[in-house]
C-alpha positions, 0 to 999 in steps of 0.5 A: 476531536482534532485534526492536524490535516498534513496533505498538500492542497494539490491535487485539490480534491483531495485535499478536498476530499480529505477536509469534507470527510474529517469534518463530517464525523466531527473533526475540527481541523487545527495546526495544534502540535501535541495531541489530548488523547486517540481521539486527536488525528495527525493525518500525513502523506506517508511517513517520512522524514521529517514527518515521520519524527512529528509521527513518532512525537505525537503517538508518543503523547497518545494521539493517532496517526492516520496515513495516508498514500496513493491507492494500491489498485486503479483503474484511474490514477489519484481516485483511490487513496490508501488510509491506515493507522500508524503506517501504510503498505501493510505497517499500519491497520484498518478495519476489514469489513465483510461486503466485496470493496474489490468489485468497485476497483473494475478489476477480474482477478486472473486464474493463477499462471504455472509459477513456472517461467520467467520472473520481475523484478518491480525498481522501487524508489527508495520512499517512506517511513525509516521500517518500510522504505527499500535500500539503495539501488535494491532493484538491481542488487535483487536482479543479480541475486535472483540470476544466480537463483533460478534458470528462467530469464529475469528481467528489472523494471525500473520505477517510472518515478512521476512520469508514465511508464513507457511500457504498460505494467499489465504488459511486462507481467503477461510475459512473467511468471513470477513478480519480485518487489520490495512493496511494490504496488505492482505486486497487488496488481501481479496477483490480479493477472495470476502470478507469484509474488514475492516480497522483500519489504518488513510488511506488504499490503498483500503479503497473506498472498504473497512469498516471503523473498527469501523463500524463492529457492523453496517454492514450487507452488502458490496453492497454499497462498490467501491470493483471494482473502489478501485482495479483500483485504487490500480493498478495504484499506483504499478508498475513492475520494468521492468516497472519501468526502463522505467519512466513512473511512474516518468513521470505521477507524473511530469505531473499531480503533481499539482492535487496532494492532501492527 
């Protein structure tokens, strides 16, 4: 069992984190460039550009890609990491196990709010892999879409980029009933606080509790939606680095990895 391990060495726990973990289950770390089999790992940030072709190249010789991304739901930044096999955000999988991963996330999931009211819509930048990322200027292409589309206000907030929001997320959705991304993060945080999510992406980490975006003209309820079972889900797909250190996200992939479908 080899790895290629592709993370940047900052911020350096995890990268730490990351090289503890994949030894601990019997990977020795290497810079070979064409995988003997699955059991050879290119592990990336993401899945673009540039890396996304050495992707691609290294599936096609028969190794595994292991993904790997800012965690879809924090109480702090950078602690949780999103790990998946050949893809992130709902384009990849992981195995999902039976014991509540959400509750180590501090978060209490909201009572639904009446779908009902205002909507946001969550800017997005325009990153990942060829299949995921959203298009130019979508953002604001969807806010117009969406004003000839209901009566209730709707309002765009753009991505912050690296930088700190100027608003907190949690505010602009208390003021919403409805939350549009293309595969946003913000959107898992959105059915926490109880609104009706709509996503535009090919995949979303969520979307079993989600809307597609172009039934937005059909809906007019969500008590049909997995809200509950897609936050479970989301849950065993992200993992804190200390736990990360451990290998037990590794581990679960090896055991499971021929179930793996996307």
């Amino acid at each position: 069992m080899k790895a290629v391990l592709r993370l940047r060495k900052e911020p350096y726990y995890r990268r730490a984190a990351f090289e503890a973990g994949l030894k601990r289950v019997g990977f020795v770390l290497t810079e070979m460039n064409e995988p003997n089999g699955p059991e050879d790992w290119r592990v990336v940030w993401n899945r673009q550009g540039t890396e996304e072709r050495a992707c691609d190249k290294w599936e096609a010789a028969g190794g595994t890609v292991i993904v790997a991304e800012n965690g879809y739901l924090q109480q702090v930044d950078k602690t949780y990491y999103a790990i998946s096999v050949h893809g992130h955000n709902g384009s990849g999988w992981f195995p999902v196990g039976n014991e509540n991963r959400f509750l180590k996330t501090g978060f209490h999931i909201q009572p639904e709010k009446p779908i009902v009211g205002s909507v946001l819509v969550i800017g997005q930048r325009g990153i990942g892999s060829h299949a995921m990322k959203s298009p130019p200027q979508w953002g604001e292409q969807t806010l117009k879409a969406i004003q000839k589309l209901t009566k209730f206000p709707a309002v765009l907030r753009p991505h912050p980029g690296n930088f700190a929001p100027r608003v907190p997320l949690v505010c602009d959705l208390a003021k919403a009933a409805q939350c549009v991304i293309w595969s946003s993060a913000a959107g898992v945080r959105a059915l926490v606080e109880g609104l009706t999510v709509f996503y535009a992406a090919p995949r979303w980490i969520c979307e079993e509790g989600a809307y597609s975006f172009k039934d937005i003209p059909k809906v007019i309820d969500q008590s049909n939606l997995g809200r509950l079972s897609a936050l479970h889900t989301m849950s065993h797909g992200q993992w804190h680095h200390d736990e990360i250190t451990t290998g037990e996200p590794f581990a679960r992939i090896i055991a499971q990895r021929s179930r793996a479908v996307w």
